[in-house]
Biopython code that builds the backbone (N, CA, C, O; Angstrom):
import numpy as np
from Bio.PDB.StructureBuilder import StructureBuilder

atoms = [
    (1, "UNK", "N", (103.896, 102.362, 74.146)),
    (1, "UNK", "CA", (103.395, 101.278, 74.952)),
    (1, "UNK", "C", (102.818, 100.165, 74.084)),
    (1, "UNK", "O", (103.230, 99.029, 74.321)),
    (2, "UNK", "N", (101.956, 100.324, 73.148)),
    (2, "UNK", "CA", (101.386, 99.843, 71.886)),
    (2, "UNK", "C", (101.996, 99.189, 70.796)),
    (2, "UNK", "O", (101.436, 98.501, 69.942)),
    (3, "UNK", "N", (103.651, 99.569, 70.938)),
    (3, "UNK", "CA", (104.226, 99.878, 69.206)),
    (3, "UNK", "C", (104.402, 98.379, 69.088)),
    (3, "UNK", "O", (104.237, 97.963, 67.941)),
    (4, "UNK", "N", (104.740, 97.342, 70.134)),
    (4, "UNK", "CA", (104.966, 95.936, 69.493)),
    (4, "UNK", "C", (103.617, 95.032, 69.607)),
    (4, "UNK", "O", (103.563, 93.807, 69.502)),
    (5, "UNK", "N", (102.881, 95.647, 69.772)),
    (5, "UNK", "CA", (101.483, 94.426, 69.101)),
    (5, "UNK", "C", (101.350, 93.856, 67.769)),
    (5, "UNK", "O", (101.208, 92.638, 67.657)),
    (6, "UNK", "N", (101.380, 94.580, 66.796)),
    (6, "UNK", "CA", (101.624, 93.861, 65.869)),
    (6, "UNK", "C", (102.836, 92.857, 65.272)),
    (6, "UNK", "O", (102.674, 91.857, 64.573)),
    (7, "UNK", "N", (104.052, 93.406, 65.741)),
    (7, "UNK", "CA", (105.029, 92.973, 65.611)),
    (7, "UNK", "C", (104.906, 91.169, 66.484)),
    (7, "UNK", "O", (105.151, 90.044, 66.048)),
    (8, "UNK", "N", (104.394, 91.690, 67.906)),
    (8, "UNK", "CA", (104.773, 90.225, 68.781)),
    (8, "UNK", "C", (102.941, 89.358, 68.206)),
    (8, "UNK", "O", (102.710, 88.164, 68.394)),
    (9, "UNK", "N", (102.145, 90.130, 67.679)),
    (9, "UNK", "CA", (100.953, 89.101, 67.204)),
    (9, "UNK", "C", (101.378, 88.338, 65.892)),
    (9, "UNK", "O", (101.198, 87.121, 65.950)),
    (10, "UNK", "N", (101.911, 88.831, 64.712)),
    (10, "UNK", "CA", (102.375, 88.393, 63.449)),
    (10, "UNK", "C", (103.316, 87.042, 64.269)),
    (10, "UNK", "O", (103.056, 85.995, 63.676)),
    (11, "UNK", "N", (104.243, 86.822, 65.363)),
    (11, "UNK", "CA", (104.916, 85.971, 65.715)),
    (11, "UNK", "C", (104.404, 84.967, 66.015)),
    (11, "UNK", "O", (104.708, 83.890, 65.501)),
    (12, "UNK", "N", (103.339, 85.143, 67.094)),
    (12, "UNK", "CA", (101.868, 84.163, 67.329)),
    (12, "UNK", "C", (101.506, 83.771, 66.855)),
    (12, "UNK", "O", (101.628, 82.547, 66.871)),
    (13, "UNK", "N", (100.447, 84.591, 65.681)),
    (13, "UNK", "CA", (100.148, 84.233, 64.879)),
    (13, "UNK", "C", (100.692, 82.982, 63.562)),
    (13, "UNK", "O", (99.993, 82.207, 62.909)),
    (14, "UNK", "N", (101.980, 83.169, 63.545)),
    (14, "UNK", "CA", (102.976, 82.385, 62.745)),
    (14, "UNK", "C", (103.323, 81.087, 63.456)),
    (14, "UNK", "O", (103.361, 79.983, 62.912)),
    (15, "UNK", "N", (103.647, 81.428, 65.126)),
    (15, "UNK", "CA", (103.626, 79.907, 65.404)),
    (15, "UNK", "C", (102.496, 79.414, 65.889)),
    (15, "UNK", "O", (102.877, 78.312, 66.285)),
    (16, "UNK", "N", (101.285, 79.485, 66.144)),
    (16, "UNK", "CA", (100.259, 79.071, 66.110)),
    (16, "UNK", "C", (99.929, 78.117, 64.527)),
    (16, "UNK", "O", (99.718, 76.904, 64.519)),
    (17, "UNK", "N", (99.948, 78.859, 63.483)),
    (17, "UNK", "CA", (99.805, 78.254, 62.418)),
    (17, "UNK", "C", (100.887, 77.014, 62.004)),
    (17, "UNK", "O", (100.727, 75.955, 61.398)),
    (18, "UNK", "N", (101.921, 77.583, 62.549)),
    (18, "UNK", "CA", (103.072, 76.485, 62.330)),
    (18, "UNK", "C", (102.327, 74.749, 63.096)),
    (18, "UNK", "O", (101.998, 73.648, 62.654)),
    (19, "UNK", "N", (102.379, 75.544, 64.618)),
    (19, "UNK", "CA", (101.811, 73.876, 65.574)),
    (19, "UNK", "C", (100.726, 73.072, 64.691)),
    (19, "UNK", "O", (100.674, 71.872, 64.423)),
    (20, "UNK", "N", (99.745, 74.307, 64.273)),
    (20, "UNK", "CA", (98.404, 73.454, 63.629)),
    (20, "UNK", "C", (98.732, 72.907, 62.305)),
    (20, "UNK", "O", (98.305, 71.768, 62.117)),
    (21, "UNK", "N", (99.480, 73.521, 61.212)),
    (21, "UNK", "CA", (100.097, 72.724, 60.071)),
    (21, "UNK", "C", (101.341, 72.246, 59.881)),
    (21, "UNK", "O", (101.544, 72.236, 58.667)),
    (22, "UNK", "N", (102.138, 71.903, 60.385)),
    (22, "UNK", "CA", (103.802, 70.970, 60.609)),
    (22, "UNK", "C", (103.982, 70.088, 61.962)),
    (22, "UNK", "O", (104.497, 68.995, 61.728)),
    (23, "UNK", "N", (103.615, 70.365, 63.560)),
    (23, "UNK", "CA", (103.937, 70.166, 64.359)),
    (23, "UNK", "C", (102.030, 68.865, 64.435)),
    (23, "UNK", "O", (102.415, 67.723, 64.686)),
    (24, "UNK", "N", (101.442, 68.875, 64.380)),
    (24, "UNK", "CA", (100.166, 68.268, 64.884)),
    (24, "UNK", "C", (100.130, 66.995, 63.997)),
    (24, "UNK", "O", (99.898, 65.857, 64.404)),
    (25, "UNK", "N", (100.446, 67.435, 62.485)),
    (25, "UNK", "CA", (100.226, 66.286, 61.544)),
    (25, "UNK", "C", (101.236, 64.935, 61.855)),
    (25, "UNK", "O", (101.002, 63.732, 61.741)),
    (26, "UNK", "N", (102.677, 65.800, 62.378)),
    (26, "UNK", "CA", (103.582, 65.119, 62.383)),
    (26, "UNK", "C", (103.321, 63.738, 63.870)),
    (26, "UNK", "O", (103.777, 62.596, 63.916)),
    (27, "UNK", "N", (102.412, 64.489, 64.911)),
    (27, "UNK", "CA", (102.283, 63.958, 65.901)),
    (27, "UNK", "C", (101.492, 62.949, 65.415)),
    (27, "UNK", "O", (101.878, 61.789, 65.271)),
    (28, "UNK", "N", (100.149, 63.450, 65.101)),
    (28, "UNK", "CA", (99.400, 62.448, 64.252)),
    (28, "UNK", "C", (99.685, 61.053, 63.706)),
    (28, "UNK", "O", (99.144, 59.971, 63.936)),
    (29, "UNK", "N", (100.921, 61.479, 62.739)),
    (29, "UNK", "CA", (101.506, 60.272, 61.935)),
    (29, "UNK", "C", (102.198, 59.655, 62.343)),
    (29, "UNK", "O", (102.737, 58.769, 61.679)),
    (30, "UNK", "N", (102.522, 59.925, 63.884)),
    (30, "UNK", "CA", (103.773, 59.105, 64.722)),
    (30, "UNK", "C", (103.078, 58.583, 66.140)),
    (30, "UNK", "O", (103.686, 58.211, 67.143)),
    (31, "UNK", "N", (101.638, 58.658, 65.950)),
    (31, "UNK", "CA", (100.688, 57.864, 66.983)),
    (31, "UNK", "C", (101.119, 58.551, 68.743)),
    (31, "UNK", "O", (100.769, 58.057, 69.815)),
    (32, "UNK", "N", (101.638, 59.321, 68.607)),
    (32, "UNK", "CA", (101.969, 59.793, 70.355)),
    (32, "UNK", "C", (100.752, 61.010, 70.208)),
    (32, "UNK", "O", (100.962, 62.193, 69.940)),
    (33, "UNK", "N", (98.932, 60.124, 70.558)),
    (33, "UNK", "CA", (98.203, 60.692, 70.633)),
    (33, "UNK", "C", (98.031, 61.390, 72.284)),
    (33, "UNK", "O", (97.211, 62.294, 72.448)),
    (34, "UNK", "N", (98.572, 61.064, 73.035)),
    (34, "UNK", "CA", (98.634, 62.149, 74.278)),
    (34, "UNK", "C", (98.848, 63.369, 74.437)),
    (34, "UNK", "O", (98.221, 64.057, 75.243)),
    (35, "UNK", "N", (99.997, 63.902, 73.496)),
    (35, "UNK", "CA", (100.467, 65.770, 73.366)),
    (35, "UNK", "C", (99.655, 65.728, 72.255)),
    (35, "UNK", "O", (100.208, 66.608, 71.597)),
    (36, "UNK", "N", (98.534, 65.255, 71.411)),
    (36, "UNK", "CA", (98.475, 65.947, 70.520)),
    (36, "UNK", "C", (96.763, 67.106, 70.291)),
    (36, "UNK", "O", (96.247, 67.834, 69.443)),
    (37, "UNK", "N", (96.572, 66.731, 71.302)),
    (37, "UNK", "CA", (95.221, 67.579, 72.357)),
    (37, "UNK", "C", (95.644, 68.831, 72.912)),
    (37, "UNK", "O", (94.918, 69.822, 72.984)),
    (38, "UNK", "N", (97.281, 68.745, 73.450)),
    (38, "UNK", "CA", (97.901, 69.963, 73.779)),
    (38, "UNK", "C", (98.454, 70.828, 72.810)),
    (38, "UNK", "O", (98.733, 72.022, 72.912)),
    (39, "UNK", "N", (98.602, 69.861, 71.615)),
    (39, "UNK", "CA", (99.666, 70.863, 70.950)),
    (39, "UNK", "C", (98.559, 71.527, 70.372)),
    (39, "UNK", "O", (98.818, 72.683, 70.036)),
    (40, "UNK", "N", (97.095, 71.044, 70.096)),
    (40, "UNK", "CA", (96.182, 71.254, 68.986)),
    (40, "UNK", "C", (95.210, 73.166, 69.756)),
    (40, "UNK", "O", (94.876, 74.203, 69.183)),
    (41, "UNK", "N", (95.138, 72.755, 71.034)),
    (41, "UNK", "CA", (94.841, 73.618, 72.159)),
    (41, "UNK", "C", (95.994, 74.728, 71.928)),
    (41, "UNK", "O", (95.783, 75.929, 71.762)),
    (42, "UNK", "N", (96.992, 74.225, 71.944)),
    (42, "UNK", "CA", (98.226, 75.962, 71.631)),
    (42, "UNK", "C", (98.522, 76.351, 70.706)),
    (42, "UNK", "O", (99.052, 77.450, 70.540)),
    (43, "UNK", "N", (98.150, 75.232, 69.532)),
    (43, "UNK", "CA", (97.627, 76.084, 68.337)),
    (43, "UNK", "C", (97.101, 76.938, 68.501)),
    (43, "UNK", "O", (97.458, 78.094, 68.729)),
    (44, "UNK", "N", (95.808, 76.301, 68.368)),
    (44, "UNK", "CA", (94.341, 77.201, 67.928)),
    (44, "UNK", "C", (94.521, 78.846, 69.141)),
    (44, "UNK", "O", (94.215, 79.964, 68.726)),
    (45, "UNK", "N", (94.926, 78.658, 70.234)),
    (45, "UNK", "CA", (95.374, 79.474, 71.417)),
    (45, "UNK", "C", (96.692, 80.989, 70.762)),
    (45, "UNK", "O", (96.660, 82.205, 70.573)),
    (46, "UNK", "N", (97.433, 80.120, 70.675)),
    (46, "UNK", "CA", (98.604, 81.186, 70.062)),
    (46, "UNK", "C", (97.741, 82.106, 68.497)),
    (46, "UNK", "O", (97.598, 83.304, 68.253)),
    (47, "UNK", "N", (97.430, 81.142, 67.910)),
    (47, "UNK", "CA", (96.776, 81.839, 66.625)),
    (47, "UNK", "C", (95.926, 83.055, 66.898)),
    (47, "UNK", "O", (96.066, 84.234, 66.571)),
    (48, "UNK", "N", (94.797, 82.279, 67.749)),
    (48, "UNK", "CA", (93.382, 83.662, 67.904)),
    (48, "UNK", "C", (94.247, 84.708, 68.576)),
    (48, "UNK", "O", (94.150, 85.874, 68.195)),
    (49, "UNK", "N", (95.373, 84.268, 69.880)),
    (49, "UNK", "CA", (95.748, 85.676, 70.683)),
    (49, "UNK", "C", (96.423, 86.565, 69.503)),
    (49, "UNK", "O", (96.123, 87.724, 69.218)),
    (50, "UNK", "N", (97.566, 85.616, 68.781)),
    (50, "UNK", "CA", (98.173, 86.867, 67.672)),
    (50, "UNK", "C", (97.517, 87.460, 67.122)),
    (50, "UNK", "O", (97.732, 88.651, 67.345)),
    (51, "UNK", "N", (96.176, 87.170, 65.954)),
    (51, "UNK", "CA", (95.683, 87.791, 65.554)),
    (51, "UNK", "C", (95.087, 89.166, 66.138)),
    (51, "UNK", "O", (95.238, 90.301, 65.688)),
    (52, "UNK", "N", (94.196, 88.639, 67.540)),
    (52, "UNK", "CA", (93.863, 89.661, 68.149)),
    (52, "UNK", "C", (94.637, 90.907, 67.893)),
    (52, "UNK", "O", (94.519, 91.964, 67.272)),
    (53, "UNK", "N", (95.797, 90.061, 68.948)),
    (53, "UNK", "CA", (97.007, 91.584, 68.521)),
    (53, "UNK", "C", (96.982, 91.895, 68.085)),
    (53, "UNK", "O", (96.490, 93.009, 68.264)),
    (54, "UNK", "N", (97.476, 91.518, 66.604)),
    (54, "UNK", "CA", (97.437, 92.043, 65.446)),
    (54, "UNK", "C", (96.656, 93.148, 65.055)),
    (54, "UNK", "O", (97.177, 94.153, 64.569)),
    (55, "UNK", "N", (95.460, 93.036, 65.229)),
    (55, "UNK", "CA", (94.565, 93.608, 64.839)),
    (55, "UNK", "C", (94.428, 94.984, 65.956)),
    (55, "UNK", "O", (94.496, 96.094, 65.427)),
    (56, "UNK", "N", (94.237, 94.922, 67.481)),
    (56, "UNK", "CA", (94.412, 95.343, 68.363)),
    (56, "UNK", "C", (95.854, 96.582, 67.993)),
    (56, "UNK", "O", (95.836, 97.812, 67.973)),
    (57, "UNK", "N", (96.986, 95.600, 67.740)),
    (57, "UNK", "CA", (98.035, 96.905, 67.250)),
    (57, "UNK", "C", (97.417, 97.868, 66.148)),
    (57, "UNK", "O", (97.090, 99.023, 66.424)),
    (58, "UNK", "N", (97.294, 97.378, 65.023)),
    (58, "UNK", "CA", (96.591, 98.422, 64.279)),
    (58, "UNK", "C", (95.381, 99.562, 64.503)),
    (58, "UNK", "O", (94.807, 100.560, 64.067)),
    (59, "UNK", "N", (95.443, 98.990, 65.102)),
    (59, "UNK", "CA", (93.304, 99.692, 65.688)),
    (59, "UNK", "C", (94.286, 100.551, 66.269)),
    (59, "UNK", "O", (94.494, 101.491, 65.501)),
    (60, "UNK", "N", (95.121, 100.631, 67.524)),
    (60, "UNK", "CA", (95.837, 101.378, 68.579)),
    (60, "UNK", "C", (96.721, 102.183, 67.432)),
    (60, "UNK", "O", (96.949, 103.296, 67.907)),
    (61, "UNK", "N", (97.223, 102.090, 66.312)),
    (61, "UNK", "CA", (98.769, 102.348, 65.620)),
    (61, "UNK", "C", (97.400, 103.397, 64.542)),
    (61, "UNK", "O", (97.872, 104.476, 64.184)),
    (62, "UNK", "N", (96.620, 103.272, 64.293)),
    (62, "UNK", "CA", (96.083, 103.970, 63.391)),
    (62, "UNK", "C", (95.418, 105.486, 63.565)),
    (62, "UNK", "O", (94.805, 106.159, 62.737)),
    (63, "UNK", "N", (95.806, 105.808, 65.110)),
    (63, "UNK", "CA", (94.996, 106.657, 65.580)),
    (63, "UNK", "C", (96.056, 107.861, 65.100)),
    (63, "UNK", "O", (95.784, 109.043, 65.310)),
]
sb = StructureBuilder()
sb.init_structure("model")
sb.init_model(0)
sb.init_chain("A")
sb.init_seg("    ")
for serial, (resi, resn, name, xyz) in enumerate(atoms, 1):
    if name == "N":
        sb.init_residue(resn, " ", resi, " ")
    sb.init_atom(name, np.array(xyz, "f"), 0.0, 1.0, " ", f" {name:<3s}", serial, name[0])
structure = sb.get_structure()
């Protein structure tokens, strides 16, 4: 029930980091400041949930 938490948090985790360093700057530098409150929000959002997982899978995978 457990076995893909880490697997689907490392993914999160990865595009979370992606939005906040490639996808935000780029918005930034191209002035379409309207999505860039959203994209900055599903960053920071996707990141903390993967990790959780992440961490959450292991805690569950270590028993």
């Amino acid at each position: 029930m457990f076995d893909h938490l880490v697997r689907d948090g490392v993914i999160l985790f990865l595009i979370g980091v992606t939005i906040l360093n490639k996808i935000c700057p780029f918005i930034k530098q191209t002035r379409v400041s309207d999505t860039l409150v959203t994209f900055l929000w599903a960053g920071w959002i996707a990141t903390v949930v993967g990790f959780v997982s992440m961490m959450a899978g292991v805690y569950v995978n270590s028993w």
